[in-house]
LUMMIBA-270894 format. One line per field, with one value per residue (C-alpha): residue in one letter; x, y, z; chain; residue number from 0. Coordinates in steps of 0.001 Angstrom, whole numbers, plus 500000, padded with zeros to 6 digits. Layout:
koltor <- [A_...]
east <- [X_...]
north <- [Y_...]
up <- [Z_...]
vovo <- [A_...]
fimi <- [NUM_...]
END
This chain:
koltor <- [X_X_X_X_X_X_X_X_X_X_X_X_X_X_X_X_X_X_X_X_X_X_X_X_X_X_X_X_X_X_X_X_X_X_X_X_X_X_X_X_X_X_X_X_X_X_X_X_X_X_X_X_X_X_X_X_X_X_X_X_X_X_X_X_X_X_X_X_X_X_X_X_X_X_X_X_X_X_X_X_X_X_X_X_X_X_X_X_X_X_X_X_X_X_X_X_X_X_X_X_X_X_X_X_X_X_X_X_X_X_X_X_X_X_X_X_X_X_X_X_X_X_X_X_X_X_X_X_X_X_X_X_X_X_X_X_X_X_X_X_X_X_X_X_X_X_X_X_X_X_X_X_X_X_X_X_X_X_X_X_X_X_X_X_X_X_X_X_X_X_X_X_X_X_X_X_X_X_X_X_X_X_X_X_X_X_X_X_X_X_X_X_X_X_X_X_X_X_X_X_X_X_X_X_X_X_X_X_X_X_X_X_X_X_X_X_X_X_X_X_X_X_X_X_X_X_X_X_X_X_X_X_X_X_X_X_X_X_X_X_X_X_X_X_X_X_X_X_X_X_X_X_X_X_X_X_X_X_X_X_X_X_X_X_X_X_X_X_X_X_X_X_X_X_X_X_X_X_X_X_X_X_X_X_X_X_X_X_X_X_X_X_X_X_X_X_X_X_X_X_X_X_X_X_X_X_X_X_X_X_X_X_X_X_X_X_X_X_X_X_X_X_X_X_X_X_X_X_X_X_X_X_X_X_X_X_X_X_X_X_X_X_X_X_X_X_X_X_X_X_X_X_X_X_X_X_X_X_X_X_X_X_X_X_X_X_X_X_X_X_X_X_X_X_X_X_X_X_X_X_X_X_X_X_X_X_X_X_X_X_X_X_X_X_X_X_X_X_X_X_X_X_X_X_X_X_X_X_X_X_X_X_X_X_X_X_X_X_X_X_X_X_X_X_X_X_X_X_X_X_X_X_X_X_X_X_X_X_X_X_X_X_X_X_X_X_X_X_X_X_X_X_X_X_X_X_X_X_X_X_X_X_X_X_X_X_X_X_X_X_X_X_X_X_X_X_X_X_X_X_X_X_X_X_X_X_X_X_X_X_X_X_X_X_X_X_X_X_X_X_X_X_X_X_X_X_X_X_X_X_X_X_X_X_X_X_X_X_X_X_X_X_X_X_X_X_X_X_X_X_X_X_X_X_X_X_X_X_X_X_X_X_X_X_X_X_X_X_X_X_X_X_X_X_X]
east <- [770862_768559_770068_768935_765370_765501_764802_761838_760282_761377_761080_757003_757109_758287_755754_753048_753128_754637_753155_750985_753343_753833_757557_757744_754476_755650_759365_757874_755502_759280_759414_756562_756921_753644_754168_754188_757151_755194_753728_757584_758409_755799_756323_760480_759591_757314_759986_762522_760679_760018_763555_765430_765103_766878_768391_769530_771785_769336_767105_769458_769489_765747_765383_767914_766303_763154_764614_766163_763406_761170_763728_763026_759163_759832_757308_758661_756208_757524_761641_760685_759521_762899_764804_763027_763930_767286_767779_766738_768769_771930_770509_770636_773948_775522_776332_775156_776140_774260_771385_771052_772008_769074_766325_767233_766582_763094_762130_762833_760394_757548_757801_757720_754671_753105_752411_751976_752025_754883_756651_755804_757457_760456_760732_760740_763001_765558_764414_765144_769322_769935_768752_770946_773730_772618_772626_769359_768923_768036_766037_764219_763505_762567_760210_758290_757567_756589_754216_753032_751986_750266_748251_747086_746298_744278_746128_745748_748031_751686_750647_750940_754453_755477_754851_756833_759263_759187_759876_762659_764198_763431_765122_767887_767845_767820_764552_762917_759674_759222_759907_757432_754254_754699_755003_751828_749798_751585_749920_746454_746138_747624_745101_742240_742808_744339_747883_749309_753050_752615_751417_754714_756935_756094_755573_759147_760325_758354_760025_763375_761920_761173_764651_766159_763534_764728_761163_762547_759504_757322_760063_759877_756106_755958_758302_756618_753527_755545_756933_753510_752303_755550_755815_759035_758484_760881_763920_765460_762584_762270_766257_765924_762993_764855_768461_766582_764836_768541_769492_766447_767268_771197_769947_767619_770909_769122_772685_771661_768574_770453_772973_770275_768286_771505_772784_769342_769202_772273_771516_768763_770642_773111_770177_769474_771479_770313_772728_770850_771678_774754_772813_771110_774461_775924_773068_773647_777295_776726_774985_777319_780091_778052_776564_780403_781691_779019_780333_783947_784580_786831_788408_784911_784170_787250_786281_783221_783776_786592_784196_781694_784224_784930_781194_780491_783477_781709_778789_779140_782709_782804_784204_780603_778529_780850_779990_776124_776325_778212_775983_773534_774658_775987_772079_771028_773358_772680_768973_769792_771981_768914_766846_769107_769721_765898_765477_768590_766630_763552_765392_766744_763352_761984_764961_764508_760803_761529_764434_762022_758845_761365_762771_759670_758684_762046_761040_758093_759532_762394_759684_757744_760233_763947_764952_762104_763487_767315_766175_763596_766765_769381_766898_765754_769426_770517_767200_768220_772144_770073_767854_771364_773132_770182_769929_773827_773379_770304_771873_775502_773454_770845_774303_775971_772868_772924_776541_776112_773177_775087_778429_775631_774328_777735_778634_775735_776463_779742_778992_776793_779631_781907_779414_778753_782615_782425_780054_782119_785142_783275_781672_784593_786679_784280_784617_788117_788108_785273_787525_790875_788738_787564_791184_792782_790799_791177_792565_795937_797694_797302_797284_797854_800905_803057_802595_798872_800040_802582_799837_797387_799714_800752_796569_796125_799011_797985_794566_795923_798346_795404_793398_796203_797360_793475_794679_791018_790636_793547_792298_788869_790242_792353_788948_787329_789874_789910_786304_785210_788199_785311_784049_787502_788450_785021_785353_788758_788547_785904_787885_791382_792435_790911_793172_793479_791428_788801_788568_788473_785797_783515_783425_782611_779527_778514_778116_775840_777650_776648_778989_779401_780637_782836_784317_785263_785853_789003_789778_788571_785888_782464_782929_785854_783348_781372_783816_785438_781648_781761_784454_783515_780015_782209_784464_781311_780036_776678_773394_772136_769179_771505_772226_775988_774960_773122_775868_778151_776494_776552_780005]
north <- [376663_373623_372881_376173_375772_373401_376066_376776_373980_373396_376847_376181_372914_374301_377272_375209_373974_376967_380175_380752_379961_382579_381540_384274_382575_379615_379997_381086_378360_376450_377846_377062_374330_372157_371849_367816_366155_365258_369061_370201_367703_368396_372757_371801_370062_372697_375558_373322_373046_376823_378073_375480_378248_380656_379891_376062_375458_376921_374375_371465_372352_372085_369218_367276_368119_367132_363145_362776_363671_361514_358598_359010_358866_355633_357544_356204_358822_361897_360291_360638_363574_364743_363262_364384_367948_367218_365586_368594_370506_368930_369473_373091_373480_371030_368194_365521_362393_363324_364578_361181_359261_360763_360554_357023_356654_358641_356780_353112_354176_355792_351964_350119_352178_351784_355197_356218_360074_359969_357505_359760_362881_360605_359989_363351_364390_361634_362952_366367_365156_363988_366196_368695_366661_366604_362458_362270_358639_358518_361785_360800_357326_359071_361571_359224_356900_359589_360694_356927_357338_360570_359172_356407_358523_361422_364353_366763_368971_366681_365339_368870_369289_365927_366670_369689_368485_365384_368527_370003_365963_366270_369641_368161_365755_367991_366460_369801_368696_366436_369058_371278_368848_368391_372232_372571_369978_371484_375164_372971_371515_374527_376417_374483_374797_378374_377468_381127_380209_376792_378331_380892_378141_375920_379176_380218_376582_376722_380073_378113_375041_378616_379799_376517_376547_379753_381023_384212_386331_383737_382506_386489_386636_383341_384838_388627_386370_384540_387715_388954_386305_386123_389737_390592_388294_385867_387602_384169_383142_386828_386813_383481_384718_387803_385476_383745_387134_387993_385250_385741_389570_388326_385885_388807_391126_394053_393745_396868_395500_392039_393838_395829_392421_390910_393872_393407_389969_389880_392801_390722_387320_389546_389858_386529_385403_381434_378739_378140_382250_380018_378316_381542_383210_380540_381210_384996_384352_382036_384735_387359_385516_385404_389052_390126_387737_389613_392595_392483_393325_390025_390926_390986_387989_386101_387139_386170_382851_382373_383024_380604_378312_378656_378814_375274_374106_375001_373684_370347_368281_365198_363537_364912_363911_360157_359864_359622_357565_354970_355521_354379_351147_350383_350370_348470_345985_345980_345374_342609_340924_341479_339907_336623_335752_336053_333268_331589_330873_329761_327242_326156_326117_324133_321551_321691_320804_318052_316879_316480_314818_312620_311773_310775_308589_307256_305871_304590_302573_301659_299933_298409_296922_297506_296766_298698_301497_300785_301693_304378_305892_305269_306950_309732_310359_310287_312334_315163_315235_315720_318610_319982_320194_321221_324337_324476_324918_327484_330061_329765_330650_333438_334929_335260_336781_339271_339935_340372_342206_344554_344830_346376_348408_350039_350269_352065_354516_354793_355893_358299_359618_359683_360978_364016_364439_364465_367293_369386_368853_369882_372783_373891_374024_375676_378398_378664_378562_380955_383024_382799_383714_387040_388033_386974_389664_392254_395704_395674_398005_401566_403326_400130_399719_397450_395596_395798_393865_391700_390244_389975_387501_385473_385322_384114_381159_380338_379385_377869_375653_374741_373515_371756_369827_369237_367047_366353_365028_362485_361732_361429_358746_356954_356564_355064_352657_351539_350983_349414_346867_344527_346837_347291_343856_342731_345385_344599_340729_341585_344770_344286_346745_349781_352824_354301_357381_355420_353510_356287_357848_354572_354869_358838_358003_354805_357220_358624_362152_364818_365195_368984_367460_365201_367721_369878_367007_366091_369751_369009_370589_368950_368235_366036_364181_363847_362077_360054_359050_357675_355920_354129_353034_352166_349764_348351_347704_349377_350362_354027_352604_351326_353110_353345_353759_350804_349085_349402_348615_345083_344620]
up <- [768896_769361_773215_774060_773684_776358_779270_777005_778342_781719_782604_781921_783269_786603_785981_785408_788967_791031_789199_792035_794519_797405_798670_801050_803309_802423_803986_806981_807863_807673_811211_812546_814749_814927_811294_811005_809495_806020_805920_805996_803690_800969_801726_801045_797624_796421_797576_795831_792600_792944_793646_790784_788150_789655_792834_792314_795170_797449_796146_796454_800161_800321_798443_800432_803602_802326_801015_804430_806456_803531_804249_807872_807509_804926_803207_799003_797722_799060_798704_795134_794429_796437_794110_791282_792661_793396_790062_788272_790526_789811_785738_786289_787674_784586_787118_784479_786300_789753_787845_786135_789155_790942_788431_787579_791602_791636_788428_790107_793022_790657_788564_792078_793310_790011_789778_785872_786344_788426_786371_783472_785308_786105_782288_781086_783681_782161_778624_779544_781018_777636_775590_777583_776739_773124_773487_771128_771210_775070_774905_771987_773790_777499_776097_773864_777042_778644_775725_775308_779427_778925_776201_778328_781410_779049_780165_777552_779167_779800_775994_775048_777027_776048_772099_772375_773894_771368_768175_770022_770284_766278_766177_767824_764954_762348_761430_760628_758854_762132_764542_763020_762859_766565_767688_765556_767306_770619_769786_768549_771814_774229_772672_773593_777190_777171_777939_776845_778300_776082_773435_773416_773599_770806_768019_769574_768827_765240_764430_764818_762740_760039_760021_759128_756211_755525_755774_757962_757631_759088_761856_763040_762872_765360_767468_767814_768202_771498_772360_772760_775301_776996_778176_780208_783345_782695_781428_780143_777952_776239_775791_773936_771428_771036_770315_767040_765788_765644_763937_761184_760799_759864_757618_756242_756408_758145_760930_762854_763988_764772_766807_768351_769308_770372_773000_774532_775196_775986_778962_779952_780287_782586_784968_785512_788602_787168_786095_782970_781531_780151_777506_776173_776067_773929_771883_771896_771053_768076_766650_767272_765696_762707_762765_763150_760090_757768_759126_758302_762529_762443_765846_767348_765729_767151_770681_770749_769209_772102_774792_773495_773307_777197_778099_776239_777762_781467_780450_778662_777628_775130_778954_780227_777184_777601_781146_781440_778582_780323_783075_781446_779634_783234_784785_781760_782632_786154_784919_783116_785788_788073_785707_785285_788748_789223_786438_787906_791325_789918_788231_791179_793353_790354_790759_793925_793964_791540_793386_796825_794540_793058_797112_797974_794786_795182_798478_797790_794989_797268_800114_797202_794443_795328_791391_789836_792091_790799_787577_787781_790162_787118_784761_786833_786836_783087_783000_785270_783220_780016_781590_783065_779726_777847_780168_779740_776299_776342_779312_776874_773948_775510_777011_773372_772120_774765_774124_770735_770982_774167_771588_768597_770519_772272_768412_767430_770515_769629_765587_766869_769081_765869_763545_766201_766113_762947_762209_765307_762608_759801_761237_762595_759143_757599_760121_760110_756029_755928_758273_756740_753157_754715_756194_752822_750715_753458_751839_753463_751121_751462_754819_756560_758397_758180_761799_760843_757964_759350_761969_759711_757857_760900_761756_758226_758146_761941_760594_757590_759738_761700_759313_757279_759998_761133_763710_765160_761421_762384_765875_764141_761541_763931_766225_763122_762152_765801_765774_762900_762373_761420_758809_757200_757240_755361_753097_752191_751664_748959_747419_748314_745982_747847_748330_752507_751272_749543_752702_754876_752627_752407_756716_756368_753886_756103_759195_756749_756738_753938_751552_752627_755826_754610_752071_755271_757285_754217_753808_749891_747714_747221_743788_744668_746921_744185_741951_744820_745144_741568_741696_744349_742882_739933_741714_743496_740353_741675_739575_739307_741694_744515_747379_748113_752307_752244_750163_752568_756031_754394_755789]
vovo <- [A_A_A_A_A_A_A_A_A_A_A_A_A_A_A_A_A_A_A_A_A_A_A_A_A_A_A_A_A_A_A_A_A_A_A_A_A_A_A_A_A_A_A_A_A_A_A_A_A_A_A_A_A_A_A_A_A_A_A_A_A_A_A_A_A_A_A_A_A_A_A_A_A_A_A_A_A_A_A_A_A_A_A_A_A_A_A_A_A_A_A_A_A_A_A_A_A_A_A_A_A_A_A_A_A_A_A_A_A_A_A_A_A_A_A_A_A_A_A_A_A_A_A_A_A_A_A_A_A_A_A_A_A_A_A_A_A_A_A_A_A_A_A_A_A_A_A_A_A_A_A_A_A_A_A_A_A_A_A_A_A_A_A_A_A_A_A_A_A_A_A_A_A_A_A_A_A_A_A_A_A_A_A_A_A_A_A_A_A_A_A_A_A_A_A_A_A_A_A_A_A_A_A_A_A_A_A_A_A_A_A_A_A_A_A_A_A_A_A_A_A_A_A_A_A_A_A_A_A_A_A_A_A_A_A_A_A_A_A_A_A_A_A_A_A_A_A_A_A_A_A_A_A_A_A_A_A_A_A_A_A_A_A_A_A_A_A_A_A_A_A_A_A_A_A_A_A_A_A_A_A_A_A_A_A_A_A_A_A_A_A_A_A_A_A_A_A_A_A_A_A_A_A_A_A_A_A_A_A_A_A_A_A_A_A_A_A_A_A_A_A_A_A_A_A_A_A_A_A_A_A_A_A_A_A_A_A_A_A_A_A_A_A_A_A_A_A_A_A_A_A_A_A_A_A_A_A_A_A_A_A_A_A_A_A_A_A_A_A_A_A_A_A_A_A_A_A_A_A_A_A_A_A_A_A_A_A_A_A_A_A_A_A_A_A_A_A_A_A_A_A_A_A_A_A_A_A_A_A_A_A_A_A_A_A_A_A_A_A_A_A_A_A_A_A_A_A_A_A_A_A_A_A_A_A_A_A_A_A_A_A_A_A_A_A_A_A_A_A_A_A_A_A_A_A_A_A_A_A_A_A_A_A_A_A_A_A_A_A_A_A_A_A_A_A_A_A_A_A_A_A_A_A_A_A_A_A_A_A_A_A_A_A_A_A_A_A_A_A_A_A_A_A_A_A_A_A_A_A_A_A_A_A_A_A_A_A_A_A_A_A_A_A_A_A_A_A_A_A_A_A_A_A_A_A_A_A_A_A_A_A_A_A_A_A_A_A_A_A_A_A_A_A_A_A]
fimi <- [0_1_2_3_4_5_6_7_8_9_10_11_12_13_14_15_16_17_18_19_20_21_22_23_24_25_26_27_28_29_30_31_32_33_34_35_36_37_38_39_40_41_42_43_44_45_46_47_48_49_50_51_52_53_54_55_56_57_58_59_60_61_62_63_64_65_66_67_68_69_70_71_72_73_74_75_76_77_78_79_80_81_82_83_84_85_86_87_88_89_90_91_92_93_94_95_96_97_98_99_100_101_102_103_104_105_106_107_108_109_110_111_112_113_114_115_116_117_118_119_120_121_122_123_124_125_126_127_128_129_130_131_132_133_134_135_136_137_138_139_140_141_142_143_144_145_146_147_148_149_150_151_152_153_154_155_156_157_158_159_160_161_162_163_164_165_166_167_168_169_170_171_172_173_174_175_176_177_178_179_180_181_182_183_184_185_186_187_188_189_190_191_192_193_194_195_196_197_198_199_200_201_202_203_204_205_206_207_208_209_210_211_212_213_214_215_216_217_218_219_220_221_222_223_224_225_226_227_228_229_230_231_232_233_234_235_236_237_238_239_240_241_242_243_244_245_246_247_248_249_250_251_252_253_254_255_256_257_258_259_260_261_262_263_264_265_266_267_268_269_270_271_272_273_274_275_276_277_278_279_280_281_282_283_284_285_286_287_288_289_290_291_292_293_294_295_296_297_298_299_300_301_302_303_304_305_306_307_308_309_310_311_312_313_314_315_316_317_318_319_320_321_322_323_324_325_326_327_328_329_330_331_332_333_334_335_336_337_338_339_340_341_342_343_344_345_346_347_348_349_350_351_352_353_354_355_356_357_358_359_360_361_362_363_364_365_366_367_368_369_370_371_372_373_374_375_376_377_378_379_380_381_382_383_384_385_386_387_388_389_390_391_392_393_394_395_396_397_398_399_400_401_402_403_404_405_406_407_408_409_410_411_412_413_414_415_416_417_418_419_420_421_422_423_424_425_426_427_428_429_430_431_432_433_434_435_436_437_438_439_440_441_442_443_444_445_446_447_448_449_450_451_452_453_454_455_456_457_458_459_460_461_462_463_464_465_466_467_468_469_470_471_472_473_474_475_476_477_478_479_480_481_482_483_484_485_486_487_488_489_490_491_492_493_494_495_496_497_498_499_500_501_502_503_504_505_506_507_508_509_510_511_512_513_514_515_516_517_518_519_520_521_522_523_524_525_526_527_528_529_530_531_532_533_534_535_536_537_538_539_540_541_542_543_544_545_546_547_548_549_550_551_552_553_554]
END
C-alpha cells in the first residue's frame, strides 16, 4: 500500500509545472522551422515532462532528442534537465537501473553548475527511484537533502512537496506517528498558498497514516475531503483514494460498499493507458484478496492474490531492488577513488615543489661549502624517507578505515535486505495459515460432492506442505548464517552452550523483527516466542531493565 502513494506525488509534481500546458500548439511549433535549436530543445523537455504520465515512451523519444541536440549546443543546463526527463521516464516504465543511471548524471551537472534548485530537483528525483523500489534508506536520505535545499532557498512550495514526500518515506517505514506530523504540516503550508492538488494528496496520504491507526472514520473523512478537490481529471489519483476507502470500509466490514469502491477503481485504472496503472492495481488487488478472505469467496481470493503476484513480479524483483543498490555503492566508490587520486597528486606537486626548493638550496650549498652541503644532502634525505613512511603509514591506515567503514555499511544494507525478506516470509505465512484456517472449517459434508471434497483436501495439504517445508524460511536462515559469521562466532565464544534455534532466534530479534514476525517467520505461536525470549534473557543473565536487542548487537 505505501509504494502506491508514490504517483500521488509525482503525478502533482509533473502537474505543478505542465497543468497549463497546451501540447497540441506546442507539437506543432516542433515543425516550424526557424525555431532555434535551444527553443526546440526547451519545447522537447516541457512536452517530455508533459507526456511522462501517460505516454512514457513517447516521452523518452522527446527527451532523447532534446539531450542530443543539448549535447550538440554544449549547453550543461538544458543536457540536464533532459536527463532529468529521461530519468523519470525510464522510472515510469520500471527500468530502475537506467532511471538511476540518468539522474545520478543530471544530478552531477546541477552540483557542477552550482545550481541549488536544480540540484534539489535532481535529489528528489533520486528520492523518488528508491522509494519505488521500497529501498528506504536512500529515499529517506535523497528527499531530506532535498528538503534541507528547499529550506535554504525559501520555497514554500518544493518544502511543501518535499515534506510530503518525507511522510510517505516514514510510511514506508512504518513510522506512522512520523508520517502523520509531516502530511499535517504538508496540508498547513499547501493551504497557505492554495495548492488544492497538494492539499488532496497529503489528507489522501493522512487517511492511510488513519487506517493503520485504525481510526477508519477519520481515514474516510480525509479521503471524501481529497476526493472532493480531486474531481475525476486524473483517473489514477481518484482510483487510488477510492483503493484505501475500500480498504477502511473492510476494516469497518460494510464488504458491499468495499466491493462497490473496488469495481470502480478498478474500471478507472483500466482507462489509464499509463505504465504507472500497475501500482494502483496492486493496490486494488491487495484489497480484494482481503475483501474476498472475509467473504468466504476463497477461489476469488486465490486469483486475485495470483495476479498480484505476477503484476509485482513486472514491476519490481528482489534482482531489481539488488541492482540499484549496487549501483549505488559502486558511484560511492567511484567518488571516493576520485577523491584519493586528487589528494594523491597534490602530494606529489608538494614533493615536487620541495624536491625543486631543495635543488636549488642544494646548489647553493654545493658552490659555497661542499661538506656543509654533504650533510644538509644526507639529512634532507633521511628527512624525505621519514616523510615517505609516515605517509605510508597514514594512506594504509585511512584505507582500513574506509574499508571498514565500506564493509559496515554493505552490512547494514545487507540486514535491511534480510530483515525485508524477512517480513515477505512472515507476511506470507500468515496468509497461507490464515488461508488454510478458512478452508479447514469449510462445511464440506452435506450436499458437497465428493470431488468438491477431494480438492478441497489436496488445496488444504498443498498449503500445509508449503508452509511446513517453508523453504524461503531455510534460504532465509542460510542467508543469515552466511552473513553474520562474525556475529555467531562472538556470540558463541561467550555462550558456547547455545542451541541452533536459540541462535537462529537471537539473529531474528537482532534484525529487530516483532515477535509476530518471527513467530510466522518459525511457523510457531507467539507465546512460544515469548518463552524462547526468556530463556534467552535467562542464559544472558540479563536484568528486567536491559534490552535483549541492544544486548546482542554487542557481538
Amino acid at each position: 500500500m505505501k509504494l502506491l502513494s508514490f504517483l500521488f506525488v509525482i503525478c502533482l509534481y509533473t502537474s505543478t509545472t505542465t497543468a497549463q500546458l497546451n501540447a497540441d500548439s506546442l507539437n506543432q511549433s516542433l515543425s516550424n522551422k526557424n525555431m532555434t535549436s535551444v527553443e526546440r530543445i526547451n519545447t522537447l523537455n516541457t512536452l517530455a515532462a508533459y507526456y511522462n504520465k501517460d505516454s512514457t515512451n513517447l516521452a523518452l523519444v522527446m527527451a532523447n532528442e532534446a539531450y542530443l541536440l543539448s549535447l550538440k549546443e554544449n549547453n550543461r543546463k538544458l543536457q540536464a534537465a533532459s536527463l532529468l526527463n529521461l530519468s523519470e521516464g525510464y522510472l515510469y516504465n520500471d527500468h530502475y537501473d537506467q532511471a538511476l543511471n540518468y539522474g545520478y548524471s543530471a544530478l552531477d551537472i546541477c552540483q557542477a553548475l552550482g545550481d541549488d534548485s536544480a540540484t534539489a530537483r535532481a535529489l528528489t528525483n533520486l528520492g523518488w527511484i528508491f522509494y519505488d523500489t521500497e529501498n528506504s534508506y536512500f529515499s529517506l536520505q535523497y528527499h531530506q537533502q532535498a528538503h534541507n535545499i528547499y529550506k535554504k532557498l525559501g520555497n514554500a512550495h518544493r518544502i511543501a512537496l518535499s515534506m510530503n514526500a518525507l511522510g510517505l518515506v516514514y510510511l514506508m517505514k512504518d513510522e506512522f506517528e512520523t508520517a502523520r506530523k509531516y502530511f499535517d504540516s504538508t496540508i498547513t503550508i499547501a493551504k497557505q498558498y492554495h495548492s488544492e492538488g497538494m492539499v488532496a494528496s497529503a489528507l489522501g496520504n493522512r487517511g492511510i497514516c488513519e487506517n493503520e491507526f485504525g481510526k477508519y472514520q477519520e481515514a474516510l473523512a480525509d479521503f471524501e475531503k481529497a476526493l472532493a478537490i480531486l474531481g475525476t481529471a486524473d483517473v489514477l489519483a481518484h482510483a487510488e483514494v477510492l483503493n484505501q476507502m475500500a480498504f477502511s470500509r473492510i476494516k469497518l466490514k460494510e464488504y458491499a460498499v468495499a466491493e462497490k469502491l473496488l469495481s470502480d477503481a478498478r474500471n478507472l485504472i483500466n482507462q489509464s493507458n499509463s505504465n504507472t496503472r500497475k501500482e494502483k492495481l496492486l493496490d486494488n488487488l491487495t484489497n480484494s484478496v482481503q475483501l474476498y478472505q472475509d467473504l468466504g469467496e476463497y477461489k476469488k481470493a486465490f486469483t486475485a492474490l495470483q495476479e498480484y503476484t505476477e503484476v509485482r513480479n513486472e514491476i519490481l524483483s528482489k534482482s531489481k531492488s539488488e541492482a540499484i543498490s549496487a549501483l549505488k555503492i559502486q558511484r560511492e566508490a567511484k567518488e571516493n577513488e576520485r577523491h584519493i587520486i586528487t589528494l594523491e597528486a597534490q602530494k606529489e606537486l608538494r614533493a615536487f615543489q620541495r624536491n625543486a626548493l631543495a635543488a636549488g638550496v642544494l646548489l647553493l650549498i654545493i658552490i659555497g661549502v661542499l661538506y656543509i652541503s654533504k650533510m644538509n644532502q644526507k639529512r634532507r634525505k633521511e628527512k624525505e624517507l621519514e616523510d615517505m613512511r609516515q605517509a605510508l603509514i597514514k594512506r594504509e591506515l585511512e584505507a582500513a578505515i574506509h574499508e571498514k567503514e565500506s564493509l559496515n555499511n554493505k552490512l547494514e544494507f545487507r540486514d535491511n535486505d534480510l530483515k525485508n525478506y524477512a517480513l515477505f516470509i512472515s507476511q506470507r505465512n500468515d496468509m497461507i495459515r490464515n488461508f488454510i484456517d478458512e478452508l479447514t472449517v469449510l462445511d464440506i459434508h452435506g450436499d458437497a460432492k465428493a470431488e468438491n471434497i477431494a480438492r478441497f483436501n489436496r488445496l488444504i495439504h498443498k498449503f500445509q506442505y508449503d508452509l511446513d517445508s517453508n523453504k524461503d524460511t531455510q534460504d532465509f536462515n542460510l542467508s543469515v548464517n552466511e552473513i553474520h559469521k562474525d556475529f555467531f562466532f562472538n556470540l558463541l565464544q561467550k555462550f558456547p552452550d547455545l542451541t541452533e534455534n536459540e541462535r537462529r532466534l537471537c539473529a531474528q530479534i537482532r534484525l529487530n523483527l516483532s515477535m509476530k514476525d518471527i513467530a510466522s517467520l518459525n511457523n510457531i505461536s507467539v507465546k512460544s516466542v515469548e518463552m524462547a525470549r526468556y530463556r534467552l534473557r535467562k542464559a544472558f543473565n540479563l536484568e528486567h531493565k536491559e534490552n535483549l536487542s541492544d544486548f546482542l548487537r554487542q557481538f
